[in-house]
Every structure is written in C-alpha cells, then in structure tokens.
C-alpha positions in Angstrom: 52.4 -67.9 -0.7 54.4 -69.4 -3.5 55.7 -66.6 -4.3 57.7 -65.9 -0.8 58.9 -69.3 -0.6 60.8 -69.1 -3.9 62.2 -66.3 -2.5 62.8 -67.3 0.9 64.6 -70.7 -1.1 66.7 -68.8 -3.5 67.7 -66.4 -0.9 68.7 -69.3 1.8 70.4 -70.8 -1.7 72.4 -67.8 -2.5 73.3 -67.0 1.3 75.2 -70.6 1.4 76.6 -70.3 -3.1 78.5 -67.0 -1.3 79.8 -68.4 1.3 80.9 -71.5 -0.4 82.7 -69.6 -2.5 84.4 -67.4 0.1 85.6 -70.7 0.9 87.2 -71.4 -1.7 90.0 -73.6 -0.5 88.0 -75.7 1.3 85.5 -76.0 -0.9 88.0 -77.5 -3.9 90.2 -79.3 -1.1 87.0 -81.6 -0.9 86.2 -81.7 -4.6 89.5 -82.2 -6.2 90.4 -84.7 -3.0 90.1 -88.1 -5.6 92.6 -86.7 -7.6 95.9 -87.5 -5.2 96.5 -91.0 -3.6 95.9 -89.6 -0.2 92.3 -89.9 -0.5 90.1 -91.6 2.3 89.4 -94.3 -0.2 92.5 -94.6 -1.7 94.2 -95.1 1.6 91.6 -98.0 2.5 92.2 -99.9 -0.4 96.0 -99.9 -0.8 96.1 -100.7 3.0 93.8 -104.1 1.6 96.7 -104.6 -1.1 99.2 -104.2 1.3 97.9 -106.7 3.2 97.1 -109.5 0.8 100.3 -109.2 -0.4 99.9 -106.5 -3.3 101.9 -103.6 -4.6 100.8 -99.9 -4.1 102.0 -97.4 -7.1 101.7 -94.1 -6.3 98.8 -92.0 -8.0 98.4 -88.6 -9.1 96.8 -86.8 -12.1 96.9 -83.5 -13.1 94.2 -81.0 -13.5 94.8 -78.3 -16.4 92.3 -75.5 -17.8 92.1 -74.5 -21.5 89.3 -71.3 -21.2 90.2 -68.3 -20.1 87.5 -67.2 -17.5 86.8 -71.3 -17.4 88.2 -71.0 -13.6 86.2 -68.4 -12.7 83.0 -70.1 -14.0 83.9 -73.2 -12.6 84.2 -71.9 -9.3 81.2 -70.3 -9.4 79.0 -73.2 -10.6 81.1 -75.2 -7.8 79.7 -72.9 -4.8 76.3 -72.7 -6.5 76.1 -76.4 -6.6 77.5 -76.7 -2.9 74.8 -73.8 -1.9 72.0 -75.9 -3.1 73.0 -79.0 -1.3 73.8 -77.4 1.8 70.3 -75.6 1.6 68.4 -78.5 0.5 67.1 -79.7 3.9 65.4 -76.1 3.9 64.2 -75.8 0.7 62.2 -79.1 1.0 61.1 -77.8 4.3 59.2 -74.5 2.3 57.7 -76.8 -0.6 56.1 -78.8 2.4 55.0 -75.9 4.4 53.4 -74.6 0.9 52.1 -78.0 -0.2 51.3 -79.6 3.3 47.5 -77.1 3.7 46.3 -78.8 0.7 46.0 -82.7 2.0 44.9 -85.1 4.6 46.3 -86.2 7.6 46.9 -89.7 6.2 48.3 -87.5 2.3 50.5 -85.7 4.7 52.0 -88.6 6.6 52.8 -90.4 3.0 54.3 -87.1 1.8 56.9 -87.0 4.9 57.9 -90.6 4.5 58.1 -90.3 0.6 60.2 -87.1 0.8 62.5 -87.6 4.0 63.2 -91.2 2.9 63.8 -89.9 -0.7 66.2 -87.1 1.2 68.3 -89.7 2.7 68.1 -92.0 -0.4 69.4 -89.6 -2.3 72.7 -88.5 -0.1 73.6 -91.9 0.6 73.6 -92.3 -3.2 75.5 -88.9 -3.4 78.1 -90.1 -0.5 78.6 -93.2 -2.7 79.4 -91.7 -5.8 81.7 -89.5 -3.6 83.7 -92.0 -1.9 83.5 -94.7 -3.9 82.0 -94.9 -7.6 83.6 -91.2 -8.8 87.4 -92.2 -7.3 87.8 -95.4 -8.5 86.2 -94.1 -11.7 88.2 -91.5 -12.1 92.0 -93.5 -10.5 91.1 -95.9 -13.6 90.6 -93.4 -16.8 92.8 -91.1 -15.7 95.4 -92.9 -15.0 94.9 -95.4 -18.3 97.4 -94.5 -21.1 97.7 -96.5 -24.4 101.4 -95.6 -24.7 104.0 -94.3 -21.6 104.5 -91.6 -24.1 100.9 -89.8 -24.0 100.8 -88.3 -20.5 97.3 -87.5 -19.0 96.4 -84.3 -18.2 92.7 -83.9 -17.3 90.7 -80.8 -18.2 89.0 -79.1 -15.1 85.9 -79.1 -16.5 85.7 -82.6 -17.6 86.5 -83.6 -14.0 83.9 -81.4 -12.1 81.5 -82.1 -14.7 81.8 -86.0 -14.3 81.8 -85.9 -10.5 78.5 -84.0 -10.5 76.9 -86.5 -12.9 77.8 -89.3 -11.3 76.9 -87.7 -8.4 73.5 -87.1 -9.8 73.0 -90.3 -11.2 73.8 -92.8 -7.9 71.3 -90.2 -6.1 68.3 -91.0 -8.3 69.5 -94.7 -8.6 69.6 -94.6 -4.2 65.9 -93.8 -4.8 64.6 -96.5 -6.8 63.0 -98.2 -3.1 61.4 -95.1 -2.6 60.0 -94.6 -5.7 58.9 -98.4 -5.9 56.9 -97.9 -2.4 55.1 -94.6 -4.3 54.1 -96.5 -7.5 52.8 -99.0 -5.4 50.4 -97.2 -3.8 49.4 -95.7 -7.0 48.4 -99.1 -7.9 51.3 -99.6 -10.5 53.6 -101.9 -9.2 53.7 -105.2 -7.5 56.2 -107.8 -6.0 55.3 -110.4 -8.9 55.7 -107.8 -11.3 59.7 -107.4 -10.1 59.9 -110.7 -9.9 58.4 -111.6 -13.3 60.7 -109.2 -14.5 63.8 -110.0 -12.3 66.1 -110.9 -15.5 64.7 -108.2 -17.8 66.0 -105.7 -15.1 70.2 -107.2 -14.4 70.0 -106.4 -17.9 68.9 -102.8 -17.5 70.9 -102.7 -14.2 74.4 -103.3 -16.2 73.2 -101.1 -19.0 72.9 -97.8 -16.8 75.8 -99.1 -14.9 77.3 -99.2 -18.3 76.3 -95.5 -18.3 77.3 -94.5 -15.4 80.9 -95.6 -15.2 82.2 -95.7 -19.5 85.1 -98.0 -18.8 85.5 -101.1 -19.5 87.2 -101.7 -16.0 85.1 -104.6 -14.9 86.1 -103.7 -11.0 84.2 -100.5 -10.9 81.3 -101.6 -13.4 80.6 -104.2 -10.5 81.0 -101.7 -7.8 77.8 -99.5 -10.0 75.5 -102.6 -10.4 75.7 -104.7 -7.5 74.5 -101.8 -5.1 71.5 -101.3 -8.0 70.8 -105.0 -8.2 70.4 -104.9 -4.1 68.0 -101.4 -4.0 65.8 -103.5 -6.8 65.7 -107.0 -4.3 64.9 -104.0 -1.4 62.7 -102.7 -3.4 60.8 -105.9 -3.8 60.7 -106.3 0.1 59.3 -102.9 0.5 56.8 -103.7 -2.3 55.5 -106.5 -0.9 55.6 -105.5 2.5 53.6 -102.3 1.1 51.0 -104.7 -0.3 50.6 -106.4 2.7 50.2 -103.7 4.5 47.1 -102.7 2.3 45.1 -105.7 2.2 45.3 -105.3 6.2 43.9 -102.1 6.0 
C-alpha cells in the first residue's frame, strides 16, 4: 500500500516537473518577476510614494550565470520545485488515504484539521515571501552598492536559491498557530506558558527575522517580525481557546 502511493506521488510529481519545464517561459516570467520595477508589489508601493509626495527611481538588476550547464540545472531544479508544489494537494491526499485506516474517528478528524490548516498556513506563508518579504528583500541588496563604481550583477543561482529559502522559511513560520494547537493537545503547551514567555520570544522573533532577511534594512526586518509576532498572539488565542475546549469536554 505504501509502496503504490510513493509511486502514484512521484509520478503525479514528475507529470507536473515536465510540464513545468515545457513551460519554461512562464515558468521564469513568474520567478524572475521581482527582479524589474514592474512587479505587482513594486507598482503598489511606488503608487504609495507617489502619493505621499515621494520620488520613484527606476529599478532593475541583472541576473548573470558563471557555470556552464548552471542554466540547465537551474531550470530543472526550477520545474522540479514548481512540480511538487503544484502536486502537493495530491500528495497529502495519498499519505492520508495511507495513514487515515489506522485511527479513530475523533484521530481522523484532528489529522484533517492539523494538515489542511497546515496546507493553507503554509501557502499563505509562501505567497508572503512571494509578494512581499523576497521583493523587498531582494529591491534592497541588490540594488545596495558601497561605491557608484561597483555595479551589481546577481548570480542566478544566488537569486533562485534565496527565493526558495525564504520561501521555505515564512511557510514553516505561517505554521507556528498550527503547530501550537498540536502541542497543545499533546499536553505541552499552554496560554500561560506564551505568555510567561512573551518577551523571551520578540527576542527570538527578531533573531530568525534576523535570519530570514540578512540586511540591515530595518523596513523589511519589520515586515519579517511583525507578521511572526502576530501568528505567536494567534497562537495564544488558539491555545487557549484549545484549552478551553478541553476542560468542556
């Protein structure tokens, strides 16, 4: 049973890697969109300048590769990556039809919630990073020169391979709600607990911020943290709604 739904989920994986990469124009049209000014979230914001009274310079930077086949390999791992994501409502689907015999009604109902809320956790994190955190990220560093004579010229790699970290990394941050409504039922976490600890964890909220975004562009460093610093007062809510809950019970 395993067995056929790791090969049903590579299979459904590799079908979308291919045609993502068929596609190849459209597939780097969305990746390497942060790179020009007429990105969605460029536009936005210099409209907001405009209109307080600010000036707009024009942005570009320019993407160069240094390997040989690095193109190639890029592209590939590019399509592989978009493959997964686009298949990752199905593969979830097979590890709970393989999973899903093995527990109770009420195990069942607390797997669906933990993994579809996680799902959406996770691209809203991913769709943040996208449209916000990654561009402004990226406008910053590589547009920052020390001198006007050292011109910028970005490496492919470097930019793919910080877009799918960041990516990454606001994903798993997005879940930090879900995963505080798990450990509670476990028995391992509790509202006075957060609270206790409220301080202890702006800290570690502007360290992986910190992390996350290594500039010391305070704009962006604030646009990291504060969306943490609200999922951890969420995840309080849920925490002690979650307790609640139990004692009822």
């Amino acid at each position: 049973m395993l067995r056929v739904a790791i090969v049903k989920i590579v299979a459904v994986a590799v079908v979308f890697g291919i045609a993502a990469f068929c596609f190849k124009e459209e597939l780097f049209a969305i990746v390497l969109a942060p790179k020009d000014d007429g990105f969605v979230t460029y536009r936005l914001l210099d409209r907001m300048a405009v209109w307080a009274g600010g000036a707009v310079e024009p942005f570009s930077v320019r993407l160069i590769n240094t390997g040989l086949a690095q193109q190639f390999i890029i592209h590939m791992k590019t399509a592989l990556c978009a493959g997964v994501l686009c298949a990752s409502p199905y593969i979830l689907y097979q590890l709970f039809r393989f999973v899903s015999p093995a527990l109770y009604d009420n195990e069942r109902r607390y797997v669906v919630r933990m993994v579809g809320g996680g799902y959406a956790m996770f691209s809203l994190g991913v769709l943040v990073s996208d449209f916000l955190i990654f561009p402004l990220t990226f406008r910053f560093l590589g547009t920052y020169q020390v001198s006007g004579e050292v011109d910028n010229l970005i490496a492919l790699d470097s930019y793919i391979s910080t877009l799918v970290m960041m990516c990454l990394a606001m994903g798993i941050v997005f879940d930090i709600p879900i995963l505080s409504w798990l450990f509670t039922k476990l028995g391992f976490l509790s509202a006075d607990f957060m609270r206790h600890y409220r301080k202890h964890a702006v800290v570690i909220v502007l360290v992986i911020a910190a992390v996350i975004t290594p500039t010391s562009d305070v704009f962006t460093l604030s646009l990291v943290a504060l969306p943490m610093w609200v999922l951890y007062e969420i995840s309080i809510l849920i925490v002690k709604q979650s307790k609640h809950h139990k004692v009822l019970n």
